[in-house]
N, C-alpha and C positions, 0 to 999 in steps of 0.2 A: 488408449488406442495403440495401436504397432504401427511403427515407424518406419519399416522396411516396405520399399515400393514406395512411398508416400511423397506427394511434393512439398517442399515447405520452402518457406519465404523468412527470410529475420531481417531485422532492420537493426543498425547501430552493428553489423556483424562485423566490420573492420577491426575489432579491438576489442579488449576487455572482454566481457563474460558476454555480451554478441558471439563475440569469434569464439568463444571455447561451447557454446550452446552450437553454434553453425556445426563446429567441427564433429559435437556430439553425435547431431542427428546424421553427419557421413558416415562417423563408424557404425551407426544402426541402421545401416543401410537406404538412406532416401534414395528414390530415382533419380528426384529434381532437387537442386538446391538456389535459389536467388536470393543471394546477397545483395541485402540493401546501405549507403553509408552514403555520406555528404563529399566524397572526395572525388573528385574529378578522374583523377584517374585507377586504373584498377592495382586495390592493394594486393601488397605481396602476399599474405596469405591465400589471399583465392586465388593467385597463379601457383602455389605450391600447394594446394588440394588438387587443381585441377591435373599436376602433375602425380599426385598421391592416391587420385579416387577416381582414373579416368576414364571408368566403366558410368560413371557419375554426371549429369548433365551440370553443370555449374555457368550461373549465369551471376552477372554483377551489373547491380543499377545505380547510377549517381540519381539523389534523392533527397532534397531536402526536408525531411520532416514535419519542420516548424513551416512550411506552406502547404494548406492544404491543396491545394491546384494541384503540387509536384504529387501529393499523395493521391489525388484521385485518377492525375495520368500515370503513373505506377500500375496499381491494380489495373487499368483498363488495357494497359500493354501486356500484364501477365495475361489477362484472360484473353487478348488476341493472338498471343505469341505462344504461351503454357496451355493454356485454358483454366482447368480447374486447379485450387490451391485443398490442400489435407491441412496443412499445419502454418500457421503464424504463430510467430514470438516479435512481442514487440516490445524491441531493449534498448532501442534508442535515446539517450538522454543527456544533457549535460547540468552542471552544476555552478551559476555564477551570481551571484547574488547582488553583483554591481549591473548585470543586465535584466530584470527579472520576467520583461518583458519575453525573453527568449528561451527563456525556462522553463514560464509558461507555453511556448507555442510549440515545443519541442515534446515537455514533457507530460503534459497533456493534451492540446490541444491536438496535436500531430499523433498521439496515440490514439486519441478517440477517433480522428478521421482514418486512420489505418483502422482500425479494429470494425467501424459499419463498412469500407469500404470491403474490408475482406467476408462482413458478413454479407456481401451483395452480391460475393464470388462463390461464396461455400455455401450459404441455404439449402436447404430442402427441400422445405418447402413451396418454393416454386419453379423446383424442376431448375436452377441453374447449377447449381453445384450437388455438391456429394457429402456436405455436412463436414465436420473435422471437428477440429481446436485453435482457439485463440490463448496463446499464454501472452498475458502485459507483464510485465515485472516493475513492480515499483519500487520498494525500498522500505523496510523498516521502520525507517524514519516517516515511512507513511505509519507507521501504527502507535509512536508516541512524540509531542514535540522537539524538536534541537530545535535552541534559540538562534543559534549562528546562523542556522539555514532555513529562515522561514517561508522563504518561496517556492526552493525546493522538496522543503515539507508539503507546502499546500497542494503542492502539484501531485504528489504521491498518496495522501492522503486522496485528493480528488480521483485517481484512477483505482485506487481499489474500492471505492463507490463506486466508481463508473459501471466498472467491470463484473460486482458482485449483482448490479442494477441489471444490466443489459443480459446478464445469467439468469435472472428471475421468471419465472414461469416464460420461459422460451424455448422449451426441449421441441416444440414442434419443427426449430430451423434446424434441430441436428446438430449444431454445434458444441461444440462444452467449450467452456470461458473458466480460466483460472489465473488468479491473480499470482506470483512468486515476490517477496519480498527480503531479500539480500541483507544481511545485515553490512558490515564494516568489510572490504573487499579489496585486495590489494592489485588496485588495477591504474592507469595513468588518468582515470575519473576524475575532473574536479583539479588536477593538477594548475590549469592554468585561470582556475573559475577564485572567484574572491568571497569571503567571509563575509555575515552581516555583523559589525562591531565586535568582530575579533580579529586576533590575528592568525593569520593559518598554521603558524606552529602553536599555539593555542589550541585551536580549535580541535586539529589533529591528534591531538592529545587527549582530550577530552572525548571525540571519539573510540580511540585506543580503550579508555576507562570504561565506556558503556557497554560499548560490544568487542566480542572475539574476532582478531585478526583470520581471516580465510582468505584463501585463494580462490581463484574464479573457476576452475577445475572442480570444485566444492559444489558449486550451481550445477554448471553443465552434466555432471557425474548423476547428481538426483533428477534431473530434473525428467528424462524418460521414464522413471517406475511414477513420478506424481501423473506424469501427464497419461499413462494407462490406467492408474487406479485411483486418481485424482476426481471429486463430485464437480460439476460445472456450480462455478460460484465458489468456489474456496478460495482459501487466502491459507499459504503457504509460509512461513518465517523461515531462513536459511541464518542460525547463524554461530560461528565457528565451525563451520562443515554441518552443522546438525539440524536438519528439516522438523519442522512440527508445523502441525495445521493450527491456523489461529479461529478456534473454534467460537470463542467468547472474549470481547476484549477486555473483560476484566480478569480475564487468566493470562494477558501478557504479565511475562516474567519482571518486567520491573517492575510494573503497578503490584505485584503479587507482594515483593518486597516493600515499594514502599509503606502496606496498609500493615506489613508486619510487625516493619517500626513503629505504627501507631496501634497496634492492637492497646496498650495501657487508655490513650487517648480515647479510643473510642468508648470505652467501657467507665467513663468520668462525666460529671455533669454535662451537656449540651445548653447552650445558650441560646435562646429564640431571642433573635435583632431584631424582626419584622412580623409582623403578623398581620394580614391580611382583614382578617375580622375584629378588629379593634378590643380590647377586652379593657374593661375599669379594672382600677387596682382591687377591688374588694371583692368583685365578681367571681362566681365561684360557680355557675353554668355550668354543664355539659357542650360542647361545641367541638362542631366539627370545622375544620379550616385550615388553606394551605398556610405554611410561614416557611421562613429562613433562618439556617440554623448556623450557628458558626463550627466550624471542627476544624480544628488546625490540621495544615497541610493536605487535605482531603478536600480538593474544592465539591462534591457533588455528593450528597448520599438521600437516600430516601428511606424513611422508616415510618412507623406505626407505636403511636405510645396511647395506651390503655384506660391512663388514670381520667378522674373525672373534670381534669382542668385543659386540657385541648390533646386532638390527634393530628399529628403531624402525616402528612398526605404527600408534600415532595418536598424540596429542600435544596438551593444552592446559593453558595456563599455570596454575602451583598455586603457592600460598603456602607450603604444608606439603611443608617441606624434611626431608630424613634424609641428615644429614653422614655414616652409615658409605655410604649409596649415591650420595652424590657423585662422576660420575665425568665424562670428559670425550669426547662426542664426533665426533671431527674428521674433515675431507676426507668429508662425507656425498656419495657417488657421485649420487646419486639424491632429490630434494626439490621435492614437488609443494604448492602451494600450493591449498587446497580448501573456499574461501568465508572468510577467515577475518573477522573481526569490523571493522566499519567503523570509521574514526575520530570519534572525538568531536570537534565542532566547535571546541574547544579546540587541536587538534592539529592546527587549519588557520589 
């Protein structure tokens, strides 16, 4: 969609890649801009737009997020005060792992009620609105585990479900829904938030290793060509400056590496721990039957093997072994690899 004319609303816009997306959509000319953030009074950036873009209506709303109450009188005062909204970005978020309660409310929970409440503004379908776009931006780290941060994993992994859900056969509201997900970002994020069992120069470290350091300019810069030419329901990776659509997730770039390093693994006996249909040791049947297969560092794979002693139908790693169904097996003709589990940053 074009940007120019358009009204748009972001949240979390005080700071960090908020404010450099807010700023984006000024230089492409919005009509309307309302900034949304938790502080009480108005930050200095939006008095120095206001004084930079002053052709530009620029509004600012104290907003807590993680309530939804404050998010449903938001939207109700836009549409008394603006009326109709074109454009939401919802980048609000914080990172603390000693709170997770608020992590959660913020960083899901307060995106989902932003995201229906703005489809209740922009529909089409019945005659309120004028249709537009919804961008969530979650984070990377929604698309493979870090141990340090598992709440705010869970929360970003939950919004690009939410988001890619609520995209799904819905073209009748007019809206397109697109997820962005930021890799490692040099922004004051997370500065005052705590690690789970580590320490934060640890952690930060470790970070540095996984992904490429970008600046937030890096998001705001791409993010007007995805949102014209971008499908409703994608899911966007940004990282070191460099956008790719994450089409399948077993084409994220580290899982692609991790299964590199086991290409020898993979092509070596497989172990059946489990099996399902019991089989005597002498038995030598044809049988068809799900089992469990062990493959190192690959928690999840599914294949198809030929021979006349079992076919293997799906597959993922178990603990609970049963030594009389221990059996072995070998030369699998056929083994397809079908999402399986990313690596933990440990294993890079």
């Amino acid at each position: 969609m074009l940007v120019r004319d358009k009204i748009a609303l972001v949240t979390g816009a005080a700071s960090g890649i908020g404010c450099c997306i807010a700023e984006e959509l000024l230089k492409n000319g919005v009509k309307t801009l309302i900034s949304v953030d938790i502080h009480q009074s108005e930050p200095e950036n939006v008095t120095k737009w206001r004084k930079e873009y002053n052709e530009v209506c620029i509004k600012y709303m104290t907003v807590d997020i993680g309530v939804v109450e404050h998010v449903k009188r938001c939207y109700q005062t836009v549409a008394r005060d603006v009326g109709n909204l074109d454009i939401v970005v919802n980048c609000a978020g914080i990172s603390d792992e000693s709170n997770f309660k608020q992590v959660i409310d913020i960083n899901l929970t307060g995106t989902v009620a932003s995201t229906i409440e703005a489809i209740e503004v922009m529909r089409k379908d019945t005659g309120k609105g004028n249709g537009g776009i919804v961008v969530n931006v979650a984070s990377i780290i929604g698309l493979c585990p870090v141990s340090y941060v598992p709440t705010y994993s869970a929360t970003k992994h939950g919004l690009i479900a939410f988001t890619r859900a609520v995209a799904h056969n819905r073209d009748n509201l007019g809206i397109k829904f697109i997820t962005i997900c930021p890799g490692f970002t040099a922004t004051g994020f997370g500065r005052y938030g705590s690690f789970f069992m580590e320490k934060p120069e640890v952690a930060m470290k470790k970070c540095l290793k996984l992904y490429k350091n970008q600046k937030p300019e890096a998001i705001s810069s791409g993010l007007i060509k995805v949102m014209t030419e971008g499908k409703s329901g994608s899911v966007w990776e940004i990282d070191g400056g460099e956008w790719r659509e994450e089409r399948r997730l077993s084409e994220h770039r580290n899982w692609n590496s991790s299964l590199r390093e086991h290409d020898n693994s993979l092509n070596e006996t497989f172990e059946l721990v489990e099996c399902h249909t019991p089989l005597a040791e002498d038995e030598t049947t044809d049988v068809t039957t799900s089992v469990v297969v062990s493959v190192p560092a690959v928690p999840s794979i599914s294949g198809e093997c030929t021979s006349s002693r079992v076919a293997v139908t799906a597959a993922t790693v178990t603990a609970d072994m049963s030594q009389k169904t221990r059996q072995k097996v070998t030369n699998l003709p056929t083994l397809s690899i079908s999402g399986p589990s990313p690596p933990h940053e440990e294993f890079l």
